[in-house]
C-alpha positions in Angstrom: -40.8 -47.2 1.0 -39.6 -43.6 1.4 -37.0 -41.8 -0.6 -34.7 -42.3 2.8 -34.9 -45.5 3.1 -34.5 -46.4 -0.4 -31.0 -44.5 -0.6 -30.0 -47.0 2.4 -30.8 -50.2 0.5 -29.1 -48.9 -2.3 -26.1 -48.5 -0.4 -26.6 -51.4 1.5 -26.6 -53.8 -2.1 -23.4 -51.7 -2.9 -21.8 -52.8 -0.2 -22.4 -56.5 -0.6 -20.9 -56.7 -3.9 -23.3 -55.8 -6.6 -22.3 -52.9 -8.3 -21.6 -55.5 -11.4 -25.6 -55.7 -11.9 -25.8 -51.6 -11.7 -22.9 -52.1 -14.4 -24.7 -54.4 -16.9 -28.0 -53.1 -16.6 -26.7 -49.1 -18.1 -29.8 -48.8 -20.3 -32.3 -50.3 -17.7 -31.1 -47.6 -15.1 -31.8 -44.8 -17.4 -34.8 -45.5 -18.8 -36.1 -46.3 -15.1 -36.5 -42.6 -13.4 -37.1 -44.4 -9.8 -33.5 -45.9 -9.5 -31.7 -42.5 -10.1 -34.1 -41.1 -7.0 -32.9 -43.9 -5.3 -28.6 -42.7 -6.0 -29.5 -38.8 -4.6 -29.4 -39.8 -1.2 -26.1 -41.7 -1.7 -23.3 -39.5 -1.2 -20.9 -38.3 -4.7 -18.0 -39.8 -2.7 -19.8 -43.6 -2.0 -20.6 -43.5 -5.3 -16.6 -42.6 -6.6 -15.7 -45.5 -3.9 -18.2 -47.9 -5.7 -17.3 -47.2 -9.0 -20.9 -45.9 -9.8 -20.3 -42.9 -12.0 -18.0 -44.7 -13.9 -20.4 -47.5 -14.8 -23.0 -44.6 -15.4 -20.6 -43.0 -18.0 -18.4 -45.2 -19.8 -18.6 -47.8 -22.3 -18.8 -51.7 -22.0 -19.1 -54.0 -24.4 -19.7 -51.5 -27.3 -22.7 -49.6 -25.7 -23.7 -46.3 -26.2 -25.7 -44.4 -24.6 -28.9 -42.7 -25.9 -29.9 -40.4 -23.7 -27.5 -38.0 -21.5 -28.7 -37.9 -18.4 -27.4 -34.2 -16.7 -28.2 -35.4 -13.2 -25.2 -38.0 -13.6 -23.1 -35.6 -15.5 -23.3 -32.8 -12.8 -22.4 -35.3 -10.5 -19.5 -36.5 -12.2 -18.2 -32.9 -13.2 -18.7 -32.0 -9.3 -16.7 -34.9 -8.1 -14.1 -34.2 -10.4 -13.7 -30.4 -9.4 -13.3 -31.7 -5.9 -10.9 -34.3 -7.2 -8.8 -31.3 -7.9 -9.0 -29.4 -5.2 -5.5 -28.4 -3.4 -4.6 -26.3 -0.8 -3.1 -23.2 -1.9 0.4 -23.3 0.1 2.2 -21.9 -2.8 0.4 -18.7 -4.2 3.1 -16.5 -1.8 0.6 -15.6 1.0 2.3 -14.9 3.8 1.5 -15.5 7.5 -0.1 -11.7 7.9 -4.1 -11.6 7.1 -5.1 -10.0 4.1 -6.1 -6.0 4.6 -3.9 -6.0 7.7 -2.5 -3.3 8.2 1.6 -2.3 9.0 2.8 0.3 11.5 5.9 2.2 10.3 8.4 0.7 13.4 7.5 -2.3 11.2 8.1 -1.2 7.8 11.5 -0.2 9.0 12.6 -3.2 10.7 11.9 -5.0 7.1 14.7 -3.0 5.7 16.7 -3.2 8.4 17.1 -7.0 7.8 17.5 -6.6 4.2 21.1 -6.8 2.8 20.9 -2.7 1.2 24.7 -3.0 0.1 24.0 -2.4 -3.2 21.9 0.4 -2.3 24.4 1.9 -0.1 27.3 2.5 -2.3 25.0 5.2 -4.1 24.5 7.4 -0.9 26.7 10.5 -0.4 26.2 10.9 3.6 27.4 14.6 3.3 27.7 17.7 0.9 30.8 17.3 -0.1 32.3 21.5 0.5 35.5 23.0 -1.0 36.9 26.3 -0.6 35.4 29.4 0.8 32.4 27.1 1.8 34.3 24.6 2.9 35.9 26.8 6.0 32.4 28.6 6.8 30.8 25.5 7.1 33.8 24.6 9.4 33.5 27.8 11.5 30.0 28.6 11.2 28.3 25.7 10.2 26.1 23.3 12.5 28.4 20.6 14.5 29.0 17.2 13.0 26.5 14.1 13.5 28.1 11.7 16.2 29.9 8.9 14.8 27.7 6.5 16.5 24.9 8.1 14.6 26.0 8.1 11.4 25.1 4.5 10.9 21.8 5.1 11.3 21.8 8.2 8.9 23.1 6.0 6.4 19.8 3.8 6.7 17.7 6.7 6.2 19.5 7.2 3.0 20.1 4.1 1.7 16.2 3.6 1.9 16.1 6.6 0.2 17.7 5.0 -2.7 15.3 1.7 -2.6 12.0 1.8 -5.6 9.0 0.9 -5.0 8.4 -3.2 -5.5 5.1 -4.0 -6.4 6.3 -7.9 -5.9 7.1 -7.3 -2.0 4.3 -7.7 -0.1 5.5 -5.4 2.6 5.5 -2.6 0.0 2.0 -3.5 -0.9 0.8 -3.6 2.8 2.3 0.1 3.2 0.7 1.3 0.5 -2.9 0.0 1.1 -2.2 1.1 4.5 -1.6 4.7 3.3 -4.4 4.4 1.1 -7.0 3.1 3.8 -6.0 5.7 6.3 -6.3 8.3 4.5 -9.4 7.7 2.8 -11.0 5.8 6.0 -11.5 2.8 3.5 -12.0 -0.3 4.8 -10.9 -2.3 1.4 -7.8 -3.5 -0.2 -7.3 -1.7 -3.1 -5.1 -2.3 -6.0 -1.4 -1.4 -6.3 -1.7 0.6 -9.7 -5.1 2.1 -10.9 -6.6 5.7 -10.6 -7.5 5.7 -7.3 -4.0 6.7 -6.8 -4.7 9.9 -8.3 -7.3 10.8 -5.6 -4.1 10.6 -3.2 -2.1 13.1 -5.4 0.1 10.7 -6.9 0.8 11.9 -10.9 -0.3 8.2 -11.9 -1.6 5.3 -11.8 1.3 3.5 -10.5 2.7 5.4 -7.4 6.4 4.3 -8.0 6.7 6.9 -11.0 6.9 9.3 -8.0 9.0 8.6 -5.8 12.4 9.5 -7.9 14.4 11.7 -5.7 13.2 10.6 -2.6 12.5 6.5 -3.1 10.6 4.6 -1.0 11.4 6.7 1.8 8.9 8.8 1.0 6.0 6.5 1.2 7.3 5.7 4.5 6.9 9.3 6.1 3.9 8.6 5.1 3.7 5.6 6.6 4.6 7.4 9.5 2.1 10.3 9.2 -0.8 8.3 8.6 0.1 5.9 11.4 1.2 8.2 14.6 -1.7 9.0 16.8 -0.7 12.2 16.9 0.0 13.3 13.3 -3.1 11.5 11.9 -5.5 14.3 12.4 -3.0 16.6 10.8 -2.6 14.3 7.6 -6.0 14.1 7.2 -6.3 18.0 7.6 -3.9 18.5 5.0 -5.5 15.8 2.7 -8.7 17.7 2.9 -6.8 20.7 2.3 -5.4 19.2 -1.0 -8.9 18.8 -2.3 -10.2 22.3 -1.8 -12.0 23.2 -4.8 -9.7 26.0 -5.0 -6.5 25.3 -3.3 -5.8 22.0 -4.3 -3.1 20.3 -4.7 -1.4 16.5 -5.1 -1.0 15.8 -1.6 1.3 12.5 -2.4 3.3 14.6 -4.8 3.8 17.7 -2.3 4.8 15.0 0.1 7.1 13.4 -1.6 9.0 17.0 -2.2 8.9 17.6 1.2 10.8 14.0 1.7 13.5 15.4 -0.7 13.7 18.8 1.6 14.8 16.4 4.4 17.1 14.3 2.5 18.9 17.5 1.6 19.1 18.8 5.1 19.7 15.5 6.7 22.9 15.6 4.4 23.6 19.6 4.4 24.1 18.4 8.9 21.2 21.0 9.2 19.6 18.2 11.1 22.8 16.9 13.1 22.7 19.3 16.0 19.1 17.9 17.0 20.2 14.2 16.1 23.0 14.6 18.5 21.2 16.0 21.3 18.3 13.2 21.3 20.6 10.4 20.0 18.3 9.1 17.7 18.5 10.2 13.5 14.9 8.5 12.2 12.8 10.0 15.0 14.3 13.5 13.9 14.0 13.3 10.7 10.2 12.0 10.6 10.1 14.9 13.1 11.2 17.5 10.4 9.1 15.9 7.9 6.2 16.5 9.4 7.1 19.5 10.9 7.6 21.1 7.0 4.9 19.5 6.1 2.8 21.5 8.4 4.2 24.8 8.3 3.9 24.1 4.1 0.0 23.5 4.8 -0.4 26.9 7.0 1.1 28.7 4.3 -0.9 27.4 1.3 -3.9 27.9 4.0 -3.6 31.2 5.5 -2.0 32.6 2.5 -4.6 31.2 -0.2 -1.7 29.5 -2.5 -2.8 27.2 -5.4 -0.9 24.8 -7.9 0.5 27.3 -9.9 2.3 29.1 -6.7 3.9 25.1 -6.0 7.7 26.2 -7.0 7.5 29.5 -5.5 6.3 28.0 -1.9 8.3 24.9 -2.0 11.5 26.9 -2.6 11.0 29.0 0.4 9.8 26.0 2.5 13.4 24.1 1.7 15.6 27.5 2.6 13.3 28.0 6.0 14.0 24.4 6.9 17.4 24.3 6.7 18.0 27.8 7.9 15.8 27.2 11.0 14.9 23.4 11.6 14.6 23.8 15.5 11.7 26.6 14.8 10.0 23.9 12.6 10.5 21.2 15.1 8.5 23.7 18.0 5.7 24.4 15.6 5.1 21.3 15.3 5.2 20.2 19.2 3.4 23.1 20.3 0.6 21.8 17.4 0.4 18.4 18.5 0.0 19.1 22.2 -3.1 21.4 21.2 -4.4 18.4 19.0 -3.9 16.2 22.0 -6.1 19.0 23.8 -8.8 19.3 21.4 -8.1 22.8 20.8 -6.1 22.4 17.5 -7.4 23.2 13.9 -5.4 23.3 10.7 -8.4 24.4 8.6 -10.5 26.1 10.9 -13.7 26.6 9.9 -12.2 26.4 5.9 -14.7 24.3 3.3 -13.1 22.1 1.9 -14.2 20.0 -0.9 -14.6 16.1 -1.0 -13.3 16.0 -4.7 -11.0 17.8 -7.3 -12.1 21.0 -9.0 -13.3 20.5 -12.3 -9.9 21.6 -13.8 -7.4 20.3 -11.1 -6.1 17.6 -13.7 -5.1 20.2 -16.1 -2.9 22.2 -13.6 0.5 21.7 -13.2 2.5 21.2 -10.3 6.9 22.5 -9.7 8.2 20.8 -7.3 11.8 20.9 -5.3 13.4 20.1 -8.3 12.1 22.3 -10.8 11.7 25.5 -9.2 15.3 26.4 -10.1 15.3 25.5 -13.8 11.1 26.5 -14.7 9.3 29.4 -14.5 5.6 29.7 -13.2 4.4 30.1 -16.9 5.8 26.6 -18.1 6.0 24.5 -14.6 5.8 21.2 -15.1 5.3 18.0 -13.3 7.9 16.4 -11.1 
């Protein structure tokens, strides 16, 4: 008789009520090889059923046994894994797949059914004027943002105000997202480590970099990385930022740039152009990436490095809110040549995959600092 059809006489005596004699005959079935070939075509679950491994492994009537056999042991220790095996409905996973990604109209609809009260009692929707300035800005300043409008204006700030949550998965998913475009990874990657760095973040952990700006700043990113039409243009200026000469922390730079907007978003620099398409967010992710580009043109054309970060960031913030519908033209007139193919930020520029050999050791001025440190002893935002 084959192996087969010994495993199905086997079962077939289980099932007739004779699992006592497998019981009181422990040391017979151990010492005899052929009956445990006969149990490995019986399933581990027949045998639980039958009580089988627990005649095979426990006492009775004082015996103990002499030899271990592992065959029965592995079988044991396997049914008891799958004994213990639940599904996994409370480790937080949310309905969205793992790695997927998350546009930016999404991102914002997240904080838009978020209760941000909190948050928004630490806005200040305008520059508050007195004085001299008070009546120039009423004569000769840019008109007031529409009432209707100002709603929205107070979302872009009140998200300005929110940190980074490493505990929210949406603020995970926008910065792997960020991170995967970017890099053209196809991975999840962790939320602190130094591959962070590579993006220009100061850090390991990106939310030591967003003061100043808050989590708005990762999403203009968002929204830089996940526009059809600005992509090509990120990932210009991200090449840019690794230029064995000319680079610079391309998170950091962005994050300044953020701050530029905040500042004319509240100075009403932006409130003209709000008014006339009705919108706030659309305008102001215009203007970001509108600076942004003209930053990257500069630092280009004009070979800037890290140390010239305060100098150039200074003049970038009084250009934008001095001239804001200029910026806003660039960048049209730019994106309808990308949509062309005839549009270049770097030309035929090399540009280097990786950091200079001393890019860690520079330092970088941003928005904040130019005023109070000089070029000599700039230091990191």
């Amino acid at each position: 008789m084959n192996e087969r059809s010994c495993s199905v006489g086997t079962e077939n005596k289980l099932r007739d009520g004779q699992v006592e004699s497998v019981s009181a005959g422990h040391s017979s079935l151990y010492k005899d090889s052929g009956a445990l070939m006969a149990f490995r075509g019986v399933p581990i679950s027949e045998l639980k059923n039958h009580g089988i491994l627990q005649a095979l492994t426990t006492e009775t009537n004082g015996w103990q046994p002499g030899v271990v056999n592992l065959e029965v042991l592995r079988a044991q220790e396997e049914w008891e894994v799958v004994g213990t095996i639940h599904p996994d409905t409370e480790c937080g996973v949310s309905s969205q797949q793992p790695g997927q990604l998350i546009s930016f109209s999404e991102a914002l609809q997240h904080f838009q059914t978020l209760d941000l009260s909190s948050f928004k009692k630490r806005i200040q929707p305008t520059i508050r004027r007195t004085g001299l300035a008070a009546l120039r800005h009423c004569l000769f300043g840019p008109p007031k943002l529409h009432q209707d409008l100002r709603e929205e204006r107070d979302l872009v700030l009140t998200i300005a105000q929110c940190g980074l949550d490493s505990q929210d998965p949406m603020h995970g998913r926008v910065l792997r997202t960020i991170y995967k475009k970017l890099t053209g990874s196809k991975f999840d990657c962790a939320l602190h480590g130094d591959h962070w760095e590579d993006l220009g973040f100061q850090g390991a952990n990106p939310a030591t970099d967003l003061r100043g700006a808050g989590f708005l700043a990762l999403l203009h990113l968002l929204y830089l990385v996940m526009d059809s039409r600005t992509l090509l243009m990120a990932q210009e200026i991200f090449r840019l930022s690794h230029h064995h000469i000319q680079q610079f922390p391309f998170c950091l730079m962005s994050v300044n740039i953020t701050r530029i907007a905040i500042q004319a978003l509240r100075e009403e620099c932006l409130s003209r152009e709000c008014n006339r398409r009705q919108k706030v967010i659309p305008v102001v992710n215009s203007f970001y990436a509108a600076t942004f580009l003209h930053l990257a043109r500069v630092w280009r054309v004009q070979q800037r490095t890290i140390s010239d970060s305060g100098f150039v960031l200074k003049d970038l913030e009084i250009l934008a809110k001095k001239s804001p519908k200029r910026l806003l033209k660039t960048l049209d007139v730019y994106l309808a040549q990308v949509s062309k193919g005839q549009a270049s930020l770097l030309g035929a520029q090399k540009c280097s995959g990786s950091q200079g050999p001393h890019s860690r050791d520079l330092t970088f001025t941003g928005v904040c600092d130019a005023q109070s440190q000089s070029s000599e002893s700039a230091g990191l935002i």
